[in-house]
C-alpha positions as a printed Julia matrix, in Angstrom:
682×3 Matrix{Float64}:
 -22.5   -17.76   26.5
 -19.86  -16.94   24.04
 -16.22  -17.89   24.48
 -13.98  -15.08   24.18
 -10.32  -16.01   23.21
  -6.95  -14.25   22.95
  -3.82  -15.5    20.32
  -0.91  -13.27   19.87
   1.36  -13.87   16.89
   4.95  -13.27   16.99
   6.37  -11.26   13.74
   7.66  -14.59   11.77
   4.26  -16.24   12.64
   0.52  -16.49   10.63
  -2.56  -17.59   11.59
  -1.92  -21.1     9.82
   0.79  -21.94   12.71
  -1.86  -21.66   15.4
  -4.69  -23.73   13.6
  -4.8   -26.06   16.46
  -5.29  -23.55   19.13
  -8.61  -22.59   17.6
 -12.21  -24.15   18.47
 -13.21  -27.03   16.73
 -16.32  -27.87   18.65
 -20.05  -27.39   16.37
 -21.01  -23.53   16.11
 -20.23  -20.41   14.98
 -16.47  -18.75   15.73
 -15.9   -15.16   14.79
 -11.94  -14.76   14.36
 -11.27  -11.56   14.25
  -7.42  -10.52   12.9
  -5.9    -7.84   11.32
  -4.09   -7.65    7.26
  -1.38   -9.39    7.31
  -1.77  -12.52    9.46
  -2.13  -15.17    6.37
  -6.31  -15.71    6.59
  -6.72  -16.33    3.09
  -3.79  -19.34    3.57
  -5.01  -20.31    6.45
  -8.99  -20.77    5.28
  -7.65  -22.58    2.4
  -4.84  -24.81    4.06
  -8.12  -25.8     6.44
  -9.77  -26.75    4.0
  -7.48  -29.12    2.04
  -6.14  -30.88    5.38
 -10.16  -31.16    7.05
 -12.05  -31.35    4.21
 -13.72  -28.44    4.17
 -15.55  -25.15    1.99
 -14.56  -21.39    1.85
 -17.13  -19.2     0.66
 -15.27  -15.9    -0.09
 -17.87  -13.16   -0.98
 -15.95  -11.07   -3.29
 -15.7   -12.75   -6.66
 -12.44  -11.2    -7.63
 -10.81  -12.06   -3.68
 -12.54  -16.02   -5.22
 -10.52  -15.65   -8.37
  -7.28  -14.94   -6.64
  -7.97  -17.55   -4.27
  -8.48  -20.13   -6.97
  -5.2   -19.34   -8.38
  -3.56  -19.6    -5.32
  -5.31  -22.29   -4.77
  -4.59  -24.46   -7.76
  -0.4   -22.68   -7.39
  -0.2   -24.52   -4.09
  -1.76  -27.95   -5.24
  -4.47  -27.49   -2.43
  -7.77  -29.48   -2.25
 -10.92  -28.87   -0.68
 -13.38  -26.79   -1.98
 -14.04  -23.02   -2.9
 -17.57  -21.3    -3.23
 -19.15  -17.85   -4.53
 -21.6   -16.49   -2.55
 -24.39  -16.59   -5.16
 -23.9   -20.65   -5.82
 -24.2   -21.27   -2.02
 -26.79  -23.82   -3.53
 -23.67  -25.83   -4.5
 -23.23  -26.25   -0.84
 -22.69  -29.86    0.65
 -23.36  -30.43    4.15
 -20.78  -33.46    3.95
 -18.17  -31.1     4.14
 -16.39  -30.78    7.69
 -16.09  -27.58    8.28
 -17.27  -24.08    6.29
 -14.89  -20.73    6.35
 -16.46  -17.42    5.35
 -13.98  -14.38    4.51
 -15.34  -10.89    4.91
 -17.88  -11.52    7.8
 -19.1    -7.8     7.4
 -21.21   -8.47    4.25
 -24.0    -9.69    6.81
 -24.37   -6.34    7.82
 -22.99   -4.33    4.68
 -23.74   -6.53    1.96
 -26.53   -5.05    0.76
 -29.9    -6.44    0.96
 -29.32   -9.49   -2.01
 -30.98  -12.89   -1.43
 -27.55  -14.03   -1.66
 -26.29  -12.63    1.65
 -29.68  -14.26    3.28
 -29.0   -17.63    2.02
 -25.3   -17.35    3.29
 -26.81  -16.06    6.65
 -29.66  -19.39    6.6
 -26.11  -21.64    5.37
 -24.16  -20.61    8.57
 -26.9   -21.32   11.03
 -27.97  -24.52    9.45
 -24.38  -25.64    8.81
 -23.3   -24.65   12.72
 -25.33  -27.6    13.76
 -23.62  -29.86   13.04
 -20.29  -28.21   12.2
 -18.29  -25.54   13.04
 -18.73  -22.58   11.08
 -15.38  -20.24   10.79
 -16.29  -16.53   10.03
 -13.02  -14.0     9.33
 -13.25  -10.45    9.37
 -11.11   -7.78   10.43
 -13.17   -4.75   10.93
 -16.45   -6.55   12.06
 -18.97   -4.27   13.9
 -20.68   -6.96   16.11
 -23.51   -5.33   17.29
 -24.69   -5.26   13.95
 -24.23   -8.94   13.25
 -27.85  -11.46   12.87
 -25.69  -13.96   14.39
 -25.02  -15.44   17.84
 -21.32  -16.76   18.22
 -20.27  -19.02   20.78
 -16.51  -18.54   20.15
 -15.34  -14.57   19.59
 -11.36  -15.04   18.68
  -8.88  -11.96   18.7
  -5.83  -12.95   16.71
  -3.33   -9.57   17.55
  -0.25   -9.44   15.56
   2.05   -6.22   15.15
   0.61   -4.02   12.76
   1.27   -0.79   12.01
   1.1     1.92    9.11
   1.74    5.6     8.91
  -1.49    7.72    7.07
  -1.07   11.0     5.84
  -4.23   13.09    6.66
  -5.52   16.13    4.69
  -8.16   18.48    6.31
 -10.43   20.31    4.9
 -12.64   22.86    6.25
 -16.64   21.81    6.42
 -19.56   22.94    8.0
 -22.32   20.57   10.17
 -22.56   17.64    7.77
 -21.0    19.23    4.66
 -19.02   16.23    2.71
 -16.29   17.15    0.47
 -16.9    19.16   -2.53
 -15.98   17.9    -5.75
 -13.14   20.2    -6.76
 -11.35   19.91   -3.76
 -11.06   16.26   -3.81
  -9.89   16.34   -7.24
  -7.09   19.11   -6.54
  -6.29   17.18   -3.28
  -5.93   14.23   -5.89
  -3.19   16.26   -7.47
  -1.57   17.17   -4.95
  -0.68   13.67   -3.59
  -0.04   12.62   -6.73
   2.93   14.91   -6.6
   4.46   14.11   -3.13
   6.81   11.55   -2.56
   7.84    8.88   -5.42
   6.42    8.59   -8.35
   3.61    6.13   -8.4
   0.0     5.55   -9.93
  -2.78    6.68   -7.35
  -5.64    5.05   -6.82
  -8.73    6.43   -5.2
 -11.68    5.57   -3.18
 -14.77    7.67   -3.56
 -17.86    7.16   -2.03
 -20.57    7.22   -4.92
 -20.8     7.07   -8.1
 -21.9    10.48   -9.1
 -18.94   12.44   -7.16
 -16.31    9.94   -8.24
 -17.76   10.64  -11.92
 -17.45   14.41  -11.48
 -13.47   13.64  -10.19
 -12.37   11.68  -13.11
 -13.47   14.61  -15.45
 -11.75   17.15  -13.66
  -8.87   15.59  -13.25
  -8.71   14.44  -17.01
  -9.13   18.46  -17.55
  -5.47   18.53  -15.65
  -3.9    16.37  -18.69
  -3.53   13.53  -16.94
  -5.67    9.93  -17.51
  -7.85    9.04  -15.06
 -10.2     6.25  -15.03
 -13.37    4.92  -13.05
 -14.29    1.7   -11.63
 -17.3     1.16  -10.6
 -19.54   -2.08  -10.29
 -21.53   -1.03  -13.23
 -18.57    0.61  -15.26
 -16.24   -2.83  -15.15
 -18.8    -4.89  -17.26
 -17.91   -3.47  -20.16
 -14.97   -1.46  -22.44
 -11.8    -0.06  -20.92
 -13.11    0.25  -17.36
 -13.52   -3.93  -17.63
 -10.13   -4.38  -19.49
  -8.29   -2.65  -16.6
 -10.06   -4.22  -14.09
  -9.17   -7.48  -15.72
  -5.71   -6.41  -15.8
  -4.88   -5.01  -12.15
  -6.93   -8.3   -10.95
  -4.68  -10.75  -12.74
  -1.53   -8.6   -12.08
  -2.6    -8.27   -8.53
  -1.02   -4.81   -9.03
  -1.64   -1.28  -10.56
   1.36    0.24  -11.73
   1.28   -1.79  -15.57
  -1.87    0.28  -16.18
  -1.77    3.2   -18.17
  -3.99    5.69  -16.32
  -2.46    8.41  -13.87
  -5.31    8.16  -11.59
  -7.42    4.94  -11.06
 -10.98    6.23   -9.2
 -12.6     3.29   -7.56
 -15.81    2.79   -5.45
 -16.94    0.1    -3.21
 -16.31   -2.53   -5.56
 -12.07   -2.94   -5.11
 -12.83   -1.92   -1.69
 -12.68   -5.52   -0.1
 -10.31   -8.09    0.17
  -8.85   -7.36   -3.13
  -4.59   -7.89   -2.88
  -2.09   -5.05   -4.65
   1.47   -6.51   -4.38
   3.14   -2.93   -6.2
   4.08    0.38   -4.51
   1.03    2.83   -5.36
  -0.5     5.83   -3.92
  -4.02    4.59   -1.69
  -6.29    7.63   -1.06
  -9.87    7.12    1.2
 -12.1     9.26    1.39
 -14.01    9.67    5.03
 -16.07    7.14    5.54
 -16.71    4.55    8.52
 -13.28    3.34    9.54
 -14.2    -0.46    9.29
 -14.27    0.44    4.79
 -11.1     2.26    5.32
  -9.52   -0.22    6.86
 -10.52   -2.2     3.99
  -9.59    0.29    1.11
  -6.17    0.97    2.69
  -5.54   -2.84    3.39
  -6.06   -3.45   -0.39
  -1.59   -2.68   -0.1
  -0.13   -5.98    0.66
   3.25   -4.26    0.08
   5.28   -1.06    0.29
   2.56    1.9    -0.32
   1.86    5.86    0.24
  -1.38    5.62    2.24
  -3.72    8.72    2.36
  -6.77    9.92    3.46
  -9.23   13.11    3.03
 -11.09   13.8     6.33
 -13.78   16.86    7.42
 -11.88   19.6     9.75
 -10.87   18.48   12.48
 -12.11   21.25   14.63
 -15.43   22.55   14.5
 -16.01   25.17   17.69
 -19.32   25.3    16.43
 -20.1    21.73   17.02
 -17.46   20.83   19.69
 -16.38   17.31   19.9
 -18.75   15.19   18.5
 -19.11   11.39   17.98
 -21.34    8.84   16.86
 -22.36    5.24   18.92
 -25.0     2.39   18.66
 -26.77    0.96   21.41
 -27.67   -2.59   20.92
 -30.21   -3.07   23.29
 -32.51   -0.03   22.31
 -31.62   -0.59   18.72
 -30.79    3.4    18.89
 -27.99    5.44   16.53
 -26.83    8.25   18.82
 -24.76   12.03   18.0
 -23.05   12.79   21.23
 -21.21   16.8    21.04
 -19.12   18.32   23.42
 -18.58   21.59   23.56
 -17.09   23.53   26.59
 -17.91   20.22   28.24
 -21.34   20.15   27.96
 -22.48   17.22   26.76
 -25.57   16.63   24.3
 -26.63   13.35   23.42
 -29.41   13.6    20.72
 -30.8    10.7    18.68
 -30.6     9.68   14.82
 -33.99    8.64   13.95
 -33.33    9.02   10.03
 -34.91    5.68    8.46
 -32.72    4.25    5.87
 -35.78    2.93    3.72
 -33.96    0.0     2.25
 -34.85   -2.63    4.77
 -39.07   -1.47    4.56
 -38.97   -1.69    0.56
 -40.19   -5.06   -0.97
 -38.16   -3.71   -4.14
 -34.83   -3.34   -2.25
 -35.4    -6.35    0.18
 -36.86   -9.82   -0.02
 -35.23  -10.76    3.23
 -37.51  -12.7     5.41
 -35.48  -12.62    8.6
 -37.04   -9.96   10.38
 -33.69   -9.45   12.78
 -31.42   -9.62    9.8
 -33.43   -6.47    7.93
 -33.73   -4.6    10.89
 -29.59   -5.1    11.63
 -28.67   -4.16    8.01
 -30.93   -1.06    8.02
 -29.15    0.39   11.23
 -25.55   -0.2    10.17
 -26.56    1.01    6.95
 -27.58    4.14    8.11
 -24.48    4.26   10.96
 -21.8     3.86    8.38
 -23.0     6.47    5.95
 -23.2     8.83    8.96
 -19.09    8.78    8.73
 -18.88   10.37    5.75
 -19.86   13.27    7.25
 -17.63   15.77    7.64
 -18.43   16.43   11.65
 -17.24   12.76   12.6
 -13.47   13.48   11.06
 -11.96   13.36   14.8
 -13.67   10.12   15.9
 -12.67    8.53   12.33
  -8.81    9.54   12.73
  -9.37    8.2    15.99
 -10.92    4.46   15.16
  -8.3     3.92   12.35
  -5.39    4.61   14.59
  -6.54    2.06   16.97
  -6.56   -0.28   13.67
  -2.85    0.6    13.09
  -2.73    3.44   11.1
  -1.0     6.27   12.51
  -0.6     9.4    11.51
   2.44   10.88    9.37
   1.38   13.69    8.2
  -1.25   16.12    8.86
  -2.16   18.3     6.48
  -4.71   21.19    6.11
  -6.35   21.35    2.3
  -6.33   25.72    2.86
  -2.79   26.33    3.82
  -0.51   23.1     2.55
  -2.81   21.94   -0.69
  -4.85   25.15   -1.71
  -1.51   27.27   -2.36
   1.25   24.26   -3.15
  -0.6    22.58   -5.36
   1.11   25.29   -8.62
   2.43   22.28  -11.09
   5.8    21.51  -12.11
   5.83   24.32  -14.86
   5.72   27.22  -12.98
   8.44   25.86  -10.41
  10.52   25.26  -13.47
  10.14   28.47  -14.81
  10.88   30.25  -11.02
  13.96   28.16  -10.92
  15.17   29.54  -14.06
  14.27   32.7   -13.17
  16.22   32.71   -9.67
  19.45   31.06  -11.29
  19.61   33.7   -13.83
  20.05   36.48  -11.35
  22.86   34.59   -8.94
  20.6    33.63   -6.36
  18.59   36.83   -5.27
  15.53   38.04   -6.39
  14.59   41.43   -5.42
  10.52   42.08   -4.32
   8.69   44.94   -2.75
   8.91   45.47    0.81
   7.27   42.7     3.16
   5.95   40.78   -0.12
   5.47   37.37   -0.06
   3.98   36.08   -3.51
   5.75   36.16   -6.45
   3.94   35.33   -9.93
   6.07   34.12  -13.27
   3.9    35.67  -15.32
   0.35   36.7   -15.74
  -1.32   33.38  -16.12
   0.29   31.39  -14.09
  -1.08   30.78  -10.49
   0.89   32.63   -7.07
   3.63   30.32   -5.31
   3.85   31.6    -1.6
   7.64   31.27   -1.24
   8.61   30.53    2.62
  12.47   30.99    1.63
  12.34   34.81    1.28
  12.78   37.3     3.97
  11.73   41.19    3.16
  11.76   39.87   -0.53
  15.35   38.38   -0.46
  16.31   34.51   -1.14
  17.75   33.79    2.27
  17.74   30.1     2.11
  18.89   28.32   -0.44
  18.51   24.28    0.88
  15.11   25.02    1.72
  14.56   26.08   -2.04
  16.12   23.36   -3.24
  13.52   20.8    -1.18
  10.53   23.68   -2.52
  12.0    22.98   -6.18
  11.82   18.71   -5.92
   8.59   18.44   -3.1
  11.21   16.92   -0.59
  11.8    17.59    3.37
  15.1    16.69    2.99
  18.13   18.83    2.48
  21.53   17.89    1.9
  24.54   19.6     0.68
  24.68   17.56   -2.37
  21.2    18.33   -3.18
  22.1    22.24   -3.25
  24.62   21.35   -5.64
  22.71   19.76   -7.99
  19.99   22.76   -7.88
  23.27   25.0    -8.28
  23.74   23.11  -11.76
  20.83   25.45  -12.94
  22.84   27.91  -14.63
  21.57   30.86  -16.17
  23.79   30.18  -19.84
  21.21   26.74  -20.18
  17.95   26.94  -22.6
  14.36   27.04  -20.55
  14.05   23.56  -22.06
  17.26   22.62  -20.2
  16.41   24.01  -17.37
  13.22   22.27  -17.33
  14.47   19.28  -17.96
  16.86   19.55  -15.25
  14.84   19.97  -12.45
  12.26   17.35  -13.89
  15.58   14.97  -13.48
  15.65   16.31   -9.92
  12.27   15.55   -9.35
  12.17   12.07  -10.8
  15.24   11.02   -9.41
  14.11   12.21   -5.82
  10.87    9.87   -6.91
  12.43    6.68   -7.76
  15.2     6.33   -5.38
  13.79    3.88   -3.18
  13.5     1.52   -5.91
  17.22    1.28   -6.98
  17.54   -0.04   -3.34
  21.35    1.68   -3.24
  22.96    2.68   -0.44
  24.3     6.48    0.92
  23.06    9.83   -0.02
  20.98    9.76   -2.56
  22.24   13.17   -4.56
  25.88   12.63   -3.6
  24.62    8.9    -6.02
  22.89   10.98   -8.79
  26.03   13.47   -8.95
  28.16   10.56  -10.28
  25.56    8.98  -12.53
  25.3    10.7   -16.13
  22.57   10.57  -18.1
  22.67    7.17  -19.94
  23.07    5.44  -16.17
  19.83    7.55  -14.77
  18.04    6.45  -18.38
  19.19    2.39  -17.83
  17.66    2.53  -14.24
  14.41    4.65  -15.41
  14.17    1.69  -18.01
  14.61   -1.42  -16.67
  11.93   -0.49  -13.59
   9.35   -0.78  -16.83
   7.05   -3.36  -17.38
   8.34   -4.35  -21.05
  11.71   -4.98  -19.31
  10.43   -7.25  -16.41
  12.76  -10.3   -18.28
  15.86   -8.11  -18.39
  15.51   -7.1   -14.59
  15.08  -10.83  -13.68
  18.29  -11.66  -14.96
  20.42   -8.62  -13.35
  18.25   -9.21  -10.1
  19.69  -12.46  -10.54
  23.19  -11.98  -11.54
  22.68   -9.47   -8.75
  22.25  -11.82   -5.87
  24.86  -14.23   -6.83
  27.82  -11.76   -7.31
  26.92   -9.74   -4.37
  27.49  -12.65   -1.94
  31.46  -13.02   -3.31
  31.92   -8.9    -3.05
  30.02   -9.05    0.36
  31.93  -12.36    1.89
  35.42  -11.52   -0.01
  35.89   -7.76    0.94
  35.07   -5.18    3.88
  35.78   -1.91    3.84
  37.66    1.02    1.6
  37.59   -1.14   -2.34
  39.39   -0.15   -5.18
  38.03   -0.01   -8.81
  40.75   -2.93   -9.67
  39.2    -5.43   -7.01
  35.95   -5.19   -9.06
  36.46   -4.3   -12.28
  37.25   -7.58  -13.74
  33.53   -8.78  -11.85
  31.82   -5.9   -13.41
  33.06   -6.34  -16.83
  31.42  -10.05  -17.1
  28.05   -8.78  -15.25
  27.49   -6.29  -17.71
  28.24   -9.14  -20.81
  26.44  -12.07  -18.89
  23.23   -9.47  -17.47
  23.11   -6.93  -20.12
  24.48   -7.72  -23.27
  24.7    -5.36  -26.29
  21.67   -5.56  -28.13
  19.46   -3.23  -30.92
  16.45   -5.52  -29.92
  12.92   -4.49  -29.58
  14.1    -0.69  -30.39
  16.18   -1.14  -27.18
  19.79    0.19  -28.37
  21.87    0.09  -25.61
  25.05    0.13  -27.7
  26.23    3.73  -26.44
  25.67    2.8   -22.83
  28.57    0.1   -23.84
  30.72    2.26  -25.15
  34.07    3.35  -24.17
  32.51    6.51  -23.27
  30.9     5.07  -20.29
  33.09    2.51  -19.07
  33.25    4.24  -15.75
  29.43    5.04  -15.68
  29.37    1.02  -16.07
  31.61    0.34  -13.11
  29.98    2.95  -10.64
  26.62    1.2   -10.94
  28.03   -2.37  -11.12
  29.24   -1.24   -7.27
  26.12    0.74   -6.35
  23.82   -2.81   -7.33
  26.01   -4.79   -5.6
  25.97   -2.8    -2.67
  28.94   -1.43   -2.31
  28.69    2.13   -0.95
  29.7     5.68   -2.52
  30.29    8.3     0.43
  30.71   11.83    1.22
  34.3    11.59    1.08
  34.47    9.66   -2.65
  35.38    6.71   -0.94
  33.75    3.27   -1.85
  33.09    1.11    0.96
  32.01   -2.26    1.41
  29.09   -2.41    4.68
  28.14   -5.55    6.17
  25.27   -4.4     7.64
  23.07   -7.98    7.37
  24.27  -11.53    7.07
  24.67  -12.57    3.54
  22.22  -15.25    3.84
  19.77  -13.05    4.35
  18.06  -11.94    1.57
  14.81  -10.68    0.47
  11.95  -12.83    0.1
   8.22  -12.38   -1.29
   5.09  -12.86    0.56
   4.73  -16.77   -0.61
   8.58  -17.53    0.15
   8.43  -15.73    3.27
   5.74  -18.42    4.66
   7.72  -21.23    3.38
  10.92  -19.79    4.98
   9.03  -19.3     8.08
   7.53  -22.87    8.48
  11.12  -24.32    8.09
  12.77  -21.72   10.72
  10.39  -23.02   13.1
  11.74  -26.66   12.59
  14.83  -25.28   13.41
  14.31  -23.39   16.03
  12.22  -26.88   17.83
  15.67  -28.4    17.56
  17.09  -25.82   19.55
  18.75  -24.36   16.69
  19.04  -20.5    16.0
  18.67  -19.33   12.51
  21.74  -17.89   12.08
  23.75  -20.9    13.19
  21.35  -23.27   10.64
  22.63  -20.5     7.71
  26.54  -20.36    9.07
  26.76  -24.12    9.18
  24.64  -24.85    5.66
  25.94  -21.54    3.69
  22.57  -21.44    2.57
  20.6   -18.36    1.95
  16.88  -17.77    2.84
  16.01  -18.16   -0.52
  17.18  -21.16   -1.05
  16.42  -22.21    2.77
  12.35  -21.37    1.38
  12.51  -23.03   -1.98
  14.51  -26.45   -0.38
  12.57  -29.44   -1.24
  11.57  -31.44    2.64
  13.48  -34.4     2.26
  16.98  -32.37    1.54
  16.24  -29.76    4.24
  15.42  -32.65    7.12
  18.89  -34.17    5.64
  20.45  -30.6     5.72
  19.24  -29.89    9.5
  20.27  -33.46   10.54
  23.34  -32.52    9.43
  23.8   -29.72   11.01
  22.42  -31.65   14.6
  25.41  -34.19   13.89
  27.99  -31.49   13.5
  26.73  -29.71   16.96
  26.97  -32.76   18.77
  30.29  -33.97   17.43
């Protein structure tokens, strides 16, 4: 009989801080748990303090784990799937990430000896098994532990729609213009894109290098060799995408799994079982725009229809609904793989006839019928939906380029505002060979709305008063390259705010920042200026807490100016380095440029009114921490908190910061928090 068990994990906790609630008895434990709840940590933390192996079945999820590994000081011992041979059944206890592949790891003798290691091993042992999308009716295994680790989890999806027949996938072309599109909402960022086989993501790449813009594919055959293997290499040991110099990175199965991305990037799926999407999308560890291309959503021809297993007939079944009458018909489609001695040595019977059937029920998905139960399954995983989008009436006719919108808003500015059509018309083209924009701000051919043009012109919801202004700045007297180049400000601007991390209104900010200001923030977001971030980042944090502790409220330019004039020697110094000359943004021309952003970095905010204003909206000990600091924070906040101790009172008392709270050697924190027991009981 299998044990089933229930852990819920606050927000500051990870799966390492319950480690003693979970079996240890001989057998097999599923643990089932979402992204985010520290498995990799936890499998390898096991390991080092029981003596135990991890066998993690994706060799680049192995490589990361090594490093991590090896950062940490951590013993115990790591294993790819294929050298399971290398096994010792000394060991005390075995972990296995990715559970799924004994299902959907292709028929490999590999995946059989893994399946022959966890039965033999569960003897004598118990046997840890992660996953977090696991279908287990498909698994070869019987567990006698099933654990549900549940912590809060939750992402928004934007959804595009497009219109398909019966089992019609999507076409080709409008993937790739779907492609484009996203690539143009929101901020700027590098997209990366799951496709479902080789041949269609092929056929994507070269239309969308026939747009002008780089694309690339990686595939498990195309990363052995040339570019496709150098830029593998490189987002692998970045554990990020945006250094690459592709627009569009076009990825199969192979970066599908357990694979981390630390950077803010576009993540598109395709439809497809929502166990892989859960996967693809999860490959985000951080801030990221996640999308994904579905089937229509309503089909009156087919109704409501859905796909399910039964176990105990072994039997794939298409339920519809339509009107409610329900039909319930059966998929008897043989998958072929598990029958052929050239696909599949495996001599478990159970184990071929498991992997056959999920085979076949997970390619079902990509179907465009089973949209509605997909969107379905991957809310229930913690995706919910932001926007939903239909490919005919928000892709199809938006999706013009940033040309032609140039061009129209040259073309509007020129004549004050208004530009006269024919009666009840409601396309307008620039010229003969560019495509139609369907303009929603006209009424009986006149511009009657001028904010909503202004969020048409930069791809933006959001209107503000100060963003009309800045469209206003399009004045007929400027060149059509000035007037391109003004809205393409506009648009990158509107693209890259989030990074600059300022606060207030985000065109009321670009109205008082010239040129050279907008060019120092474009450039030292680049790669090839990751040391000269560091050290304003750092300069940053330290200055911040004096402005933030010292003054509240309406500040002057003389309370700062003397702190701004040494950040900007100290953090960015006058050099002609590198073919960096950054002597004019020195200058006496921009002293006031200088001392505007010196305020926005440090926090200090610009308002409606021109007033700048000092907002303590969080403590100034806390600060932001990465994934690895985070954890270490966390461990030593709940020593704290077993004292009795809030947090806050800890960082009051100390005057340190979370930072340096996470980084604290043990033997001067324990004095620290002694300390700080002594002073409460005085």
């Amino acid at each position: 009989m299998t044990n089933i068990l229930k852990i819920k994990l606050s927000d500051e906790q990870y799966l390492s801080h319950v480690a003693s609630q979970l079996p240890k008895s001989n057998g097999i434990h599923l643990i089932l748990a979402k992204t985010g709840v520290g498995k990799t940590h936890h499998m390898l933390e096991q390991c080092h303090v029981n003596g135990g192996t991890a066998v993690f079945p994706v060799k680049a999820v192995m490589n990361q784990s090594l490093k991590y590994k090896a950062d940490n000081s951590l013993q115990g011992t790591i294993i790819q799937i294929e050298h399971l041979d290398k096994w010792r059944t000394n060991q005390n206890e075995l972990h296995v990430d990715e559970a799924q592949i004994l299902y959907l790891g292709g028929f490999r003798k590999s995946v059989e000896k893994l399946y022959e290691t966890i039965v033999e091993a569960s003897q004598t042992k118990p046997v840890y098994l992660y996953s977090a999308t696991v279908r287990t009716e498909f698994m070869p295994l019987k567990f006698n532990s099933i654990i549900h680790v549940e912590k809060s989890f939750e992402r928004n999806i934007n959804v595009i729609t497009l219109d398909s027949k019966g089992d019609v996938k999507i076409a080709d072309a409008k993937l790739a213009q779907s492609l484009e599109y996203i690539d143009q909402q929101g901020d700027k960022a590098k997209v990366m894109a799951f496709i479902n086989s080789n041949a269609q993501a092929s056929a994507v790449v070269k239309r969308l290098s026939q747009t002008g813009k780089k694309a690339i594919l990686l595939s498990s055959s195309s990363i052995r060799s040339g570019e496709a293997k150098a830029v593998y290499q490189s987002i692998i040991s970045h554990a990020a995408i945006s250094q690459v110099t592709y627009d569009y990175v076009i990825c199969t199965s192979c970066m599908a799994e357990g694979i981390n991305f630390n950077d803010y990037f576009k993540v598109v799926s395709c439809q497809d079982e929502s166990g892989n999407l859960f996967q693809q999308q999860g490959r985000a560890r951080g801030s990221a725009e996640h999308w994904v291309i579905l089937g229509g959503l309503e089909n009156k021809d087919h109704g409501d229809i859905s796909l399910s297993y039964n176990n105990a007939s072994r039997q794939i079944w298409r339920t519809s609904t339509v009107d409610g009458d329900v039909k319930r018909v059966p998929i008897n489609v043989e998958c072929g793989l598990a029958s052929s001695t050239e696909l599949c040595e495996w001599l478990n019977h159970d184990a071929r006839a498991n992997a056959d059937l999920a085979s076949l029920f997970t390619s079902q998905f990509q179907k465009g019928v089973y949209a509605k139960q997909v969107l379905k399954e991957i809310d229930l995983l913690g995706y919910k939906v932001d926007q939903l989008l239909s490919y005919e009436s928000d892709v199809k006719t938006k999706n013009n380029g940033k040309v032609s919108l140039q061009r129209l808003a040259k073309v509007l500015y020129q004549s004050g505002g208004k530009v006269l059509f024919k009666r009840n018309e409601s396309k307008y083209a620039l010229c003969n060979d560019d495509p139609e924009i369907e303009l929603k701000v006209f009424e009986d051919g006149v511009l009657t709305d001028l904010p909503a043009l202004a969020s048409y012109l930069i791809g933006n919801k959001d209107t503000t008063p100060a963003l009309v202004q800045m469209v206003q700045l399009l004045n007929p007297d400027k060149s059509n390259e000035q007037i391109d180049n003004a809205v393409q400000e506009l648009i990158e601007w509107d693209s890259s705010w989030n990074k600059y991390n300022f606060r207030g209104d985000k065109w009321n900010v670009m109205s008082i920042i010239n040129g050279d200001g907008r060019a120092f923030l474009r450039n030292i977001h680049q790669p090839r200026y990751k040391e000269i971030k560091q050290e304003i980042d750092n300069a940053i944090t330290g200055m911040s807490e004096v402005i933030m502790n010292k003054y509240s409220g309406i500040i002057s330019d003389e309370k700062v100016a003397e702190a701004a004039s040494q950040f900007w020697i100290n953090a960015y110094p006058i050099s002609r380095d590198n073919g960096s000359d950054n002597r004019h943004f020195h200058s006496d021309d921009n002293k006031t440029l200088r001392l505007r952003l010196f305020k926005l970095m440090m926090g200090i905010t610009f308002d409606s009114h021109g007033n700048w204003v000092v907002k303590k909206d969080k403590a100034i000990w806390h600060v932001v921490l990465d994934h690895n600091d985070r954890r270490k924070y966390n461990r030593k906040a709940d020593t704290v908190k077993s004292k009795g101790i809030e947090m806050s009172t800890y960082h009051e008392m100390t005057k340190f910061n979370m930072k340096e709270v996470a980084v604290m050697k043990p033997k001067p924190f324990k004095q620290s928090l002694n300390d700080v027991i002594n002073q409460i009981n005085f």
